[in-house]
N, C-alpha and C positions, 0 to 999 in steps of 0.2 A: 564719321561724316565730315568732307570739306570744308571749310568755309572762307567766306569772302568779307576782309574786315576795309571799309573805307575809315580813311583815318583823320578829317578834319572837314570844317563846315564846307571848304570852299574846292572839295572833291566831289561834294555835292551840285552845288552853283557857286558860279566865279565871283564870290562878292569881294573880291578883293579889294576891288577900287572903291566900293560900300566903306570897307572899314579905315582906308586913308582918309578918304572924305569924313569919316566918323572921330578920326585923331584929330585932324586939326580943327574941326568945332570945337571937340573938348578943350583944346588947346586956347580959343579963343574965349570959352567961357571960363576957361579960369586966369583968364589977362595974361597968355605968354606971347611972346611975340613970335613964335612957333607957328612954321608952316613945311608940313614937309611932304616936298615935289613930288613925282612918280618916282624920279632917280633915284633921290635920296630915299624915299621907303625902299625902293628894292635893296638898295644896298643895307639894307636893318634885318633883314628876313632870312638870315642866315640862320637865326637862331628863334624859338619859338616863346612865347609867354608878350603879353601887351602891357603889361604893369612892370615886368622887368626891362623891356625894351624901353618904354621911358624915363626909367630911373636911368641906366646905360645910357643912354642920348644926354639927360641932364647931367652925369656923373663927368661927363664927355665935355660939355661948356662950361663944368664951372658951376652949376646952380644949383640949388635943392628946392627938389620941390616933393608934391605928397605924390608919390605918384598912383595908389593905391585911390586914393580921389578922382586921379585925373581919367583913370582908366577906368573907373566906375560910372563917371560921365560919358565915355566916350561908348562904352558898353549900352547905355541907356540910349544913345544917341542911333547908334548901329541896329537896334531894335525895332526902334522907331522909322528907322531908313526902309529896315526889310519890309514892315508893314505896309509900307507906303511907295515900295520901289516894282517893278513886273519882274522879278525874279523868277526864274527856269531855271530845269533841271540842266546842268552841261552835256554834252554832245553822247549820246549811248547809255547816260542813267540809269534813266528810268529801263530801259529796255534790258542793261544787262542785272540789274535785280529783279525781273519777271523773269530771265532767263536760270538766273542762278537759285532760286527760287523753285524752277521749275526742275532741275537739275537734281534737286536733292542737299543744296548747300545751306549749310549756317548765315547767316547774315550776321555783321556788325557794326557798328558805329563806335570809332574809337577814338574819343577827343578827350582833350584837356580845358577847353574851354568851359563856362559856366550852362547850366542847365538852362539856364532862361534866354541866353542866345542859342539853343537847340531847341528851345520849343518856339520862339521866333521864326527862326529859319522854316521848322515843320508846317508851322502855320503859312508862311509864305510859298511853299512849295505843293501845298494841296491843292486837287489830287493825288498831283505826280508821282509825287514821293512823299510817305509818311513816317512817321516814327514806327509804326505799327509794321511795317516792312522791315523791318529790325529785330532778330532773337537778345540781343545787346546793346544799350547804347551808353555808351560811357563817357561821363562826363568830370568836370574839374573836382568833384566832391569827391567823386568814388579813390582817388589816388592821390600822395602826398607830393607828389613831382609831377611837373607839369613835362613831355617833350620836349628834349631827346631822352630826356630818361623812359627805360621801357615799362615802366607800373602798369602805364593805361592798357597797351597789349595785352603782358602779360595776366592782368586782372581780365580783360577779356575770353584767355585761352581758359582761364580759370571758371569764369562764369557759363561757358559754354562746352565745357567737358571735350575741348579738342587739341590734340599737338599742335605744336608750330608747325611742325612738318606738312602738315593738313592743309595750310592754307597759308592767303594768298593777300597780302596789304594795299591798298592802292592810296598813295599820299600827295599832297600837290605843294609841299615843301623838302628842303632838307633834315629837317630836325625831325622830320614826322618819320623820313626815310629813316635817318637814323636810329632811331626808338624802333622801325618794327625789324630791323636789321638785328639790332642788340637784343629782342627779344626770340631771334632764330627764324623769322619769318621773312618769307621771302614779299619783296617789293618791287610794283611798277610807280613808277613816277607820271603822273597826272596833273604837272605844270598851272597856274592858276596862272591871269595875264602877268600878275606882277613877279613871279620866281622862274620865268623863263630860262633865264639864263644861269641858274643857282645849278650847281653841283649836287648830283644828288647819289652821288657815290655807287653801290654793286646795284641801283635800282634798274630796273627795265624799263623803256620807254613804254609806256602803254600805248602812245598815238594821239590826236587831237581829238579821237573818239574812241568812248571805251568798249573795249570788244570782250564779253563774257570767255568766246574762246582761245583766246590769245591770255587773259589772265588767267585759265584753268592750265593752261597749260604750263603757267609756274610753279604750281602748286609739285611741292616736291614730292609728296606722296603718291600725287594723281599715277 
């Protein structure tokens, strides 16, 4: 059986701008004089993990700081955003998981972030979309490497008894791309507002809307 793995929170809904707004409070609650623009977050998101990205930023000025603090803050903060922010599903979501669903396909959720901003998000997206719309959802616990390493993937092809060859990634970074590339699987690129313009390597465009029939037809086995 096919299946269709989405591979981070903001494939789901674009909270991108949610979690820049989410750094720099954290940044403020712990007295840095840190603030960083749209420009400069884009220019950070080449590479995936929020507690390494600010250790890298600080390594970058000169400073030390805890960053495993800063981004537990910032996580708390991002949670409490989703709760309270009209979050929706991005453009063909919801539609192409009834569709893929309907089709006969595996569902996934393939991330590296923490459980409790996946159960945030789920909460923020009901109805639309639920966890429970998922045969997988994998989260930072389940794997010792966070993206571009491929664990989370391949712990996914694992848990749902299917080849890469079977299926189909859709990621709205690089590093996401890269991880389900490494793990043999093929990818569409699904852009979030802030990694427009990133590189996303042998990925396929998927569109500004996701189209079920246009991602099965990556599917290498289909």
């Amino acid at each position: 059986m096919p299946a269709l793995l989405f591979g981070s929170i903001s494939t789901l809904a674009d909270t991108s701008e949610l979690q820049r707004s989410a750094f720099n409070q954290a940044f403020a609650d712990h007295g840095l004089g840190w603030e960083w623009t749209q420009e400069e977050y884009r220019s950070l998101l080449g590479s995936n993990g929020g507690s390494d990205r600010i250790s890298q930023y600080a390594k970058a000025r000169g400073e030390t700081v805890d960053a495993d603090a800063i981004h537990a803050t910032k996580s708390a903060i991002f949670q409490q955003s989703l709760a309270s922010s009209a979050v929706t599903p991005r453009p063909g979501v919801a539609e192409t998981i009834n569709q893929a669903r309907a089709a006969g396909y595996h569902l996934g959720f393939v991330t590296t972030t923490s459980a409790e901003n996946l159960q945030a998000l789920f909460s923020a997206l009901a109805p639309g979309v639920n966890a429970s719309d998922f045969d997988v959802v994998v989260n930072a616990s389940d794997v010792p490497a966070g993206k571009p390493d491929p664990g989370a993937y391949l712990f996914a092809l694992t848990k749902l008894g299917v080849e890469a060859s079977e299926c189909v990634a859709v990621e709205d970074n690089p590093g996401g791309s890269q991880a389900a590339t490494a793990a043999g699987i093929a990818c569409a690129s699904f852009p979030n507002e802030n990694t427009l313009q990133q590189d996303f390597g042998p990925a396929v465009p998927a569109g500004e809307r996701l189209d079920f029939e246009r991602l099965r037809s990556l599917v290498p086995a289909a």
